[in-house]
C-alpha positions in Angstrom: 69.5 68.5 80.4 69.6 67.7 76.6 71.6 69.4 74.2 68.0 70.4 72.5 66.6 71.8 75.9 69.6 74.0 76.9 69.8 75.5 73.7 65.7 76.5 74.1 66.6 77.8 77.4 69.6 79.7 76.4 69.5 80.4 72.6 71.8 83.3 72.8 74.6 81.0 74.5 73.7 78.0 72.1 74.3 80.0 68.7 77.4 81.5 70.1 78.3 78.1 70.9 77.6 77.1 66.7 79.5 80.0 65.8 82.5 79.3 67.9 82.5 75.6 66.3 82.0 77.0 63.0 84.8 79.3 63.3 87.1 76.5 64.7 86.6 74.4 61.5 86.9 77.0 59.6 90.3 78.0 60.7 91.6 74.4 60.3 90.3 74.8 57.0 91.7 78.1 56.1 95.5 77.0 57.2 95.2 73.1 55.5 93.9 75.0 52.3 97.5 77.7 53.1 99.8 74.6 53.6 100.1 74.9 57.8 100.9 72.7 59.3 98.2 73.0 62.2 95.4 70.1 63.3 92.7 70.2 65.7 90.3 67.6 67.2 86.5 67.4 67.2 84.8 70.7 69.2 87.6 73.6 68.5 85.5 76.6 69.5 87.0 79.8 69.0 85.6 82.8 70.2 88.1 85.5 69.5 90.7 84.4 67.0 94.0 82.4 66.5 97.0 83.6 64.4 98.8 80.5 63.6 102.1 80.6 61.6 105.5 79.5 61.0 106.8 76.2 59.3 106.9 73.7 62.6 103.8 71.4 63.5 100.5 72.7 65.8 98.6 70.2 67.0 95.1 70.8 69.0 93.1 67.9 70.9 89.4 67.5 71.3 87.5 70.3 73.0 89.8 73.4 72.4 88.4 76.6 73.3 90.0 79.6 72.1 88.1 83.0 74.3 90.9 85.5 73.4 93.3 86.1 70.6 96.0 83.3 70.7 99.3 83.2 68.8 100.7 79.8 68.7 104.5 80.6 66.6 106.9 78.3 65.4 110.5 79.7 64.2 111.9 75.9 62.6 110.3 73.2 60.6 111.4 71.0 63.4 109.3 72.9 66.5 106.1 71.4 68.3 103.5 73.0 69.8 101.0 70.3 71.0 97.7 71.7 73.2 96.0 68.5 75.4 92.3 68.2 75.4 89.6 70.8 77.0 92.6 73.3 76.9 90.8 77.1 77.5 93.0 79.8 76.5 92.6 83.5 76.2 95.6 85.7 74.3 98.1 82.9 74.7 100.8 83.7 72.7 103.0 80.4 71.8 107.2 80.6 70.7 108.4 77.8 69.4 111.6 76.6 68.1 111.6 72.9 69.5 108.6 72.1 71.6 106.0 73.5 74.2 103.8 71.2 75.0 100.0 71.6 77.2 98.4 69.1 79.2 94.9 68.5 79.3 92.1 70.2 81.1 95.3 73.4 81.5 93.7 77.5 81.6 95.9 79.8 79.6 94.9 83.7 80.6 97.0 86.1 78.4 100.0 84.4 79.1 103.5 83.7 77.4 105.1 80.0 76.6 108.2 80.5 74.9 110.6 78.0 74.5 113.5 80.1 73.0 115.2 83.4 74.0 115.3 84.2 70.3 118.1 86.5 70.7 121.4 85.4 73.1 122.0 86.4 76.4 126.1 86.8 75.8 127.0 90.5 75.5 128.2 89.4 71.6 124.3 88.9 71.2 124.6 90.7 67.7 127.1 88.7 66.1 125.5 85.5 64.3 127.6 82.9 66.3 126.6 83.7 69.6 124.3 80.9 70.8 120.5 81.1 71.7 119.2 79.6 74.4 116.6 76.6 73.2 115.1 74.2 75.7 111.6 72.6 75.7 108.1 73.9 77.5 106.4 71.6 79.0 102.4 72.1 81.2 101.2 68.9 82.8 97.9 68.3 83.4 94.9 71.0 84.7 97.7 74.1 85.3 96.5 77.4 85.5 98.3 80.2 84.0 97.3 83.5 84.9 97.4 86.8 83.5 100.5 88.0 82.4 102.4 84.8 83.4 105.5 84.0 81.3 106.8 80.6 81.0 110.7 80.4 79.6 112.6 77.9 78.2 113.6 74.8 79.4 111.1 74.7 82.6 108.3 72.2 83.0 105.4 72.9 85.9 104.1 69.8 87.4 100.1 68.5 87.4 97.4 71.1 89.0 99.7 74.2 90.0 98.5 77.7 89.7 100.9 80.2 87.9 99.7 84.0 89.9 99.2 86.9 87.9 103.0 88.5 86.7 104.8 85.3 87.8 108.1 84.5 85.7 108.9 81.0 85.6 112.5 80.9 85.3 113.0 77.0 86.4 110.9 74.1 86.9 108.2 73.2 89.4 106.4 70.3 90.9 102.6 69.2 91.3 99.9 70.9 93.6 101.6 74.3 94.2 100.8 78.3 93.8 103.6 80.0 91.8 104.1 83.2 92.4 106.2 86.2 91.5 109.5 87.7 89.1 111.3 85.3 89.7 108.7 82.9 90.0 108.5 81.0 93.9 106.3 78.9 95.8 103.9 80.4 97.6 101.4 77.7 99.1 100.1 74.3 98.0 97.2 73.5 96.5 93.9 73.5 98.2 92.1 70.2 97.7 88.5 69.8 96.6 87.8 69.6 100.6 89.0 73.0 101.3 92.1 71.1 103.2 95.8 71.7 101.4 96.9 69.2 98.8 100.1 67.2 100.6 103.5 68.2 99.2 105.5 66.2 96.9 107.2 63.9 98.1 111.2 64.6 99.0 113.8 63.4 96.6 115.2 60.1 97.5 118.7 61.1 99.2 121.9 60.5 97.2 123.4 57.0 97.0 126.4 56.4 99.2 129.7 56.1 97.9 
C-alpha cells in the first residue's frame, strides 16, 4: 500500500505520523540553534518529548521514534551517547559520562542506561577524592528493555536478548537470552521465529595449557 493510500485510509495515524516528524526536526533544530551537541538522521519522530542536555555528543540514526519522554544526559564534554537505527524508546532516561551506546532495531520501555554511579560506592563517598565508578554501556542489536529495567555501568547485553520488567543488570550478558530479575539472571533463551528456542551461545574455548 502507497504512502498516499494509507494515509486516506488512516488519516488520523498519518497526521500524527507528520506531526511526530515535525516535532523530530524541530528538536534538532531547537538544540543546533542552543549549541547541543545532539544529531539525528532522516525520520526522528517524536511523540512525547526528549530532554537533551549536558556538554558530551548525542547522536541519533535514521528512523528514531521517541513514544515517551526520554532523557538522554551527558555529565563530560568527553561522553557518547549513540542510538542505532529504528531505535523505539519510551521514557528512556540516558547517563552519561563516557559512552552508552544502542544498537539498531533495540525497544527501550521506561528504562535506565547509566554508565556512571555518579556518586562512589566507598563509605568516604562525600569526600571529593573518593573515586566513581565509570565504565561504558553498551546494547547490541534488536534488545528489548522493559519496563523499569536498569542497565549499570560497565555491562554490555548481547544481540536479541529480552531485559524483563525490574531486572538490574549488574554484569554483562550474551546473545539470544531472557534476563530477568535484581540482580539481573538468565532465565530462558530466546524463542526463535519458529516457536522452537534460539541455541545457546556457544562455550568459551577452554583455557590454554601451560
Amino acid at each position: 500500500m502507497s504512502l498516499l493510500k494509507r494515509a486516506v485510509r488512516e488519516p488520523g495515524k498519518a497526521l500524527r505520523t507528520a506531526l511526530a516528524l515535525l516535532r523530530g526536526q524541530l528538536y534538532v533544530l531547537w538544540y543546533r540553534l542552543h549549541g547541543i551537541r545532539f544529531r539525528a538522521g532522516k525520520g526522528l519522530r517524536v511523540y512525547g518529548s526528549l530532554s537533551v542536555r549536558g556538554p558530551g555528543e548525542i547522536i541519533f540514526g535514521a528512523n528514531v521514534t521517541v513514544l515517551g519522554d526520554a532523557t538522554p544526559h551527558t555529565y563530560t564534554p568527553e561522553a557518547r551517547i549513540v542510538v542505532g537505527d529504528n531505535v523505539m524508546m519510551g521514557t528512556a532516561r540516558f547517563g552519561c559520562a563516557r559512552e552508552i551506546v544502542v544498537g539498531d532495531d533495540c525497544i527501550l520501555a521506561e528504562c535506565s542506561l547509566s554508565d556512571t554511579d555518579h556518586h562512589s560506592a566507598r563509605a568516604d563517598r562525600r569526600s571529593p577524592l573518593a573515586p566513581i565508578r565509570v565504565a561504558p554501556v553498551s546494547l547490541a542489536r534488536n534488545v528489548w528493555v522493559g519496563r523499569y529495567a536498569a542497565v549499570l555501568p560497565g555491562c554490555t547485553v548481547g544481540e536479541n536478548s529480552v531485559l524483563g520488567h525490574g531486572a538490574v543488570v549488574m554484569r554483562s550478558f550474551g546473545p539470544n537470552l531472557i534476563i530477568v530479575g535484581n540482580p539481573a539472571k538468565v532465565a530462558a533463551p530466546i524463542p526463535s521465529a519458529t516457536g522452537q528456542s534460539a541455541p545457546p551461545p556457544p562455550p568459551p574455548p577452554p583455557p590454554p595449557e601451560a
